[in-house]
N, C-alpha and C positions, 0 to 999 in steps of 0.2 A: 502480502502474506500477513494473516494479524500477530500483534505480541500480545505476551500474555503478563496482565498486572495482575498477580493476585489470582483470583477465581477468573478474570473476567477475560476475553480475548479483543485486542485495539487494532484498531486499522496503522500500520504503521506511516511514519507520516508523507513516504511516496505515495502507496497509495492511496492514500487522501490526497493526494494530489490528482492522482491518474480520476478519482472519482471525481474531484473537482472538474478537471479538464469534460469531462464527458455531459455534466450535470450541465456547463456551459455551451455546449453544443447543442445539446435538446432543449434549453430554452429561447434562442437562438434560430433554432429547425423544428418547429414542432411536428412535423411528421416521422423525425426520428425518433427508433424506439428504442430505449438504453436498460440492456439486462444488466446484470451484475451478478460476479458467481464467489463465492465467498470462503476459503479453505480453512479446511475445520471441521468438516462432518456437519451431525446436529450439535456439536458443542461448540457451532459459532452460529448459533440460530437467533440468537439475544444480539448479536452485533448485526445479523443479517437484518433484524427489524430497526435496528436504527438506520441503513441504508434504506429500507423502505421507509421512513420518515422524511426521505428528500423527497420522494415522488417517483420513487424508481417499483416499477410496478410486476416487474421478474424479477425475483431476486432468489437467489439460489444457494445453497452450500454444497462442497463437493469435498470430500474426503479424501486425503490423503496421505495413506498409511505407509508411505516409503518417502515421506517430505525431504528425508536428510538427502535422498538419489535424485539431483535436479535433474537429471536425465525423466526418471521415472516423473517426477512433478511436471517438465515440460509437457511429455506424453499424452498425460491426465488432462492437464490441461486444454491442446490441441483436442481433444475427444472433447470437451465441453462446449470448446467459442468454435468449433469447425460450422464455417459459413458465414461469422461476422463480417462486416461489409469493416471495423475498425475496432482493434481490440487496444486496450490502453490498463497498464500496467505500471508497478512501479518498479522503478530500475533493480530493487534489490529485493523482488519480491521472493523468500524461500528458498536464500542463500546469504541471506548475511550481505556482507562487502565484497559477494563475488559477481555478482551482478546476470550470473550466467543464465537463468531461466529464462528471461524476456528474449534473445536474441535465436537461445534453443526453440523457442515457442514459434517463433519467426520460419527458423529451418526446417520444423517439424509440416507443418501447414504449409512451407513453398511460399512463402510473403517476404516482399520488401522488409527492412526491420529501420526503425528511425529514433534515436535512442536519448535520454534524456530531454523530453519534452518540456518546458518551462511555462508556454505562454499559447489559449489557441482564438483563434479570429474564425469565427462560426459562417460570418456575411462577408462579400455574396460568394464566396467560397471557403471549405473549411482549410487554415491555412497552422501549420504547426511552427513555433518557434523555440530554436533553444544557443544558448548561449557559447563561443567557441573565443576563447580568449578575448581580444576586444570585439569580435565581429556575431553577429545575430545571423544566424542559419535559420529562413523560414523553407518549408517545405509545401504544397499544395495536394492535398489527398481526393489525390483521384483515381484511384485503387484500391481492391484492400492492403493492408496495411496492418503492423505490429508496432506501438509506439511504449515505449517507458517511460517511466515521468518522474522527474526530481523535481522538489518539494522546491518554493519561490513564495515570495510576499505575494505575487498576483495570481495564485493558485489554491491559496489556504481554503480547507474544506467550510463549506458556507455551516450554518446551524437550522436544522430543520425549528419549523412551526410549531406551537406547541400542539395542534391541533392534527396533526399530520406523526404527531407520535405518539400520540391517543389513539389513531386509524391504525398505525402502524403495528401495536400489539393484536387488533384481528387480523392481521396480513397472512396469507397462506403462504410458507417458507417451502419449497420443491428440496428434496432431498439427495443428490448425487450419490450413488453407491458406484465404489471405484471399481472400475472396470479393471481386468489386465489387460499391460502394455507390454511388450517387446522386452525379454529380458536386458539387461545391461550387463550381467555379470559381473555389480558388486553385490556384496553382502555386506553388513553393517556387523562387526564383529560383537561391539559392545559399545558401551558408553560410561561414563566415569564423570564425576564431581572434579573439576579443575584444582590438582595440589596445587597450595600456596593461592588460593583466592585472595584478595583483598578483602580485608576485613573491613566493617562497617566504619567510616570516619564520622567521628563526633561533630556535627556543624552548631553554629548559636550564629544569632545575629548580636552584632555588637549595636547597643542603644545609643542615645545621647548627640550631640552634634559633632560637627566635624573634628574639632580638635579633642572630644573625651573620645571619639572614636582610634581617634590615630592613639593617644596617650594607650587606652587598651589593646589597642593592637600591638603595638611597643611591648611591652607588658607580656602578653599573650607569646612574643618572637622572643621573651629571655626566660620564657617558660615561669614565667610567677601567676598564679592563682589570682583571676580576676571574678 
């Protein structure tokens, strides 16, 4: 699900993982073909051309006007990747820290579900790995399949060419208009500014070497004016 800085809409950094995971498999298998569908409507059409700057050559945005109903998101969803032979997702896509859509997306489609993906091995089979206290759970996909992905040093999104993001601004972006799905019977009553926000804290970097450092920090913890 992207975040939003500013004007601009970011891949959050699951999925940039989950995009990772998949970009690694299709260079790997080059007869697979890897869409990518991107939520947002067209106000995430400028994020969808930087996924076509990896090589990804469907890319799509799909709107979703009920984002807060992860039911309804799963739905939506399901109605998009129905038919993927491997959909990959990140764990928290479009709910925050509740993790719920990837697993719903799973139930929705009748798929295995395989969750928190860290690590994949493309040769001579695609093989998923993710992390269980000491012990490494690999899995072998030979089915379809719904995988999640949390973000790992051996999954960071690669940087496209710059050449390939020069192509990518003529890239044709396909449009999703969201269909209806199956009521759920919530309704979103409202929404509200969080009373008692945290106010913006004042950061500085302290200069100088180690010990004027600490001397201002000192300083700084008896509340005198540095």
């Amino acid at each position: 699900m992207p975040l939003r800085s500013g004007d601009r809409l970011l891949l959050s950094p699951f999925d940039e993982a989950a995009l990772e995971l998949g970009l690694k498999i299709r260079d790997a298998r080059p007869d697979v073909e890897l869409s990518a569908i991107v939520a947002g409507g067209s106000e995430g059409e400028k994020l969808a051309r930087s996924i076509c700057a990896l090589r990804v050559a469907d890319v799509s945005t799909l709107a979703l006007p009920d984002a807060w109903d992860q039911a309804a998101t799963a739905q939506r969803l399901a109605q998009a990747a129905h038919g993927a032979d491997l959909i990959l997702i990140g764990r928290e896509f479009g709910d925050c820290d509740d993790g719920l859509v990837p697993p719903m997306l799973a139930a929705i489609l009748g798929l295995p579900f395989f969750g928190r993906a860290q690590v994949v091995q493309a040769e001579p089979d695609v093989r998923l790995m993710r992390e269980a206290g000491s012990h490494e759970e690999w899995l072998t996909v030979d089915r379809p399949l719904v995988v999640s992905a949390t973000n790992d040093r051996r999954n960071r999104l690669r940087k496209p060419l710059m050449k390939n993001v020069m192509q990518a601004r003529q890239a044709r972006i396909a449009h999703r208009d969201a269909r209806p799905v199956a009521a759920t019977g919530l309704q979103l009553a409202g929404s509200a500014a969080l009373a008692g926000m945290r106010s913006i804290t004042d950061c500085r970097m302290i200069e100088g070497d180690v010990q004027e450092q600490a001397h201002a920090l000192a300083a700084l913890l008896r509340g005198e004016r540095v």
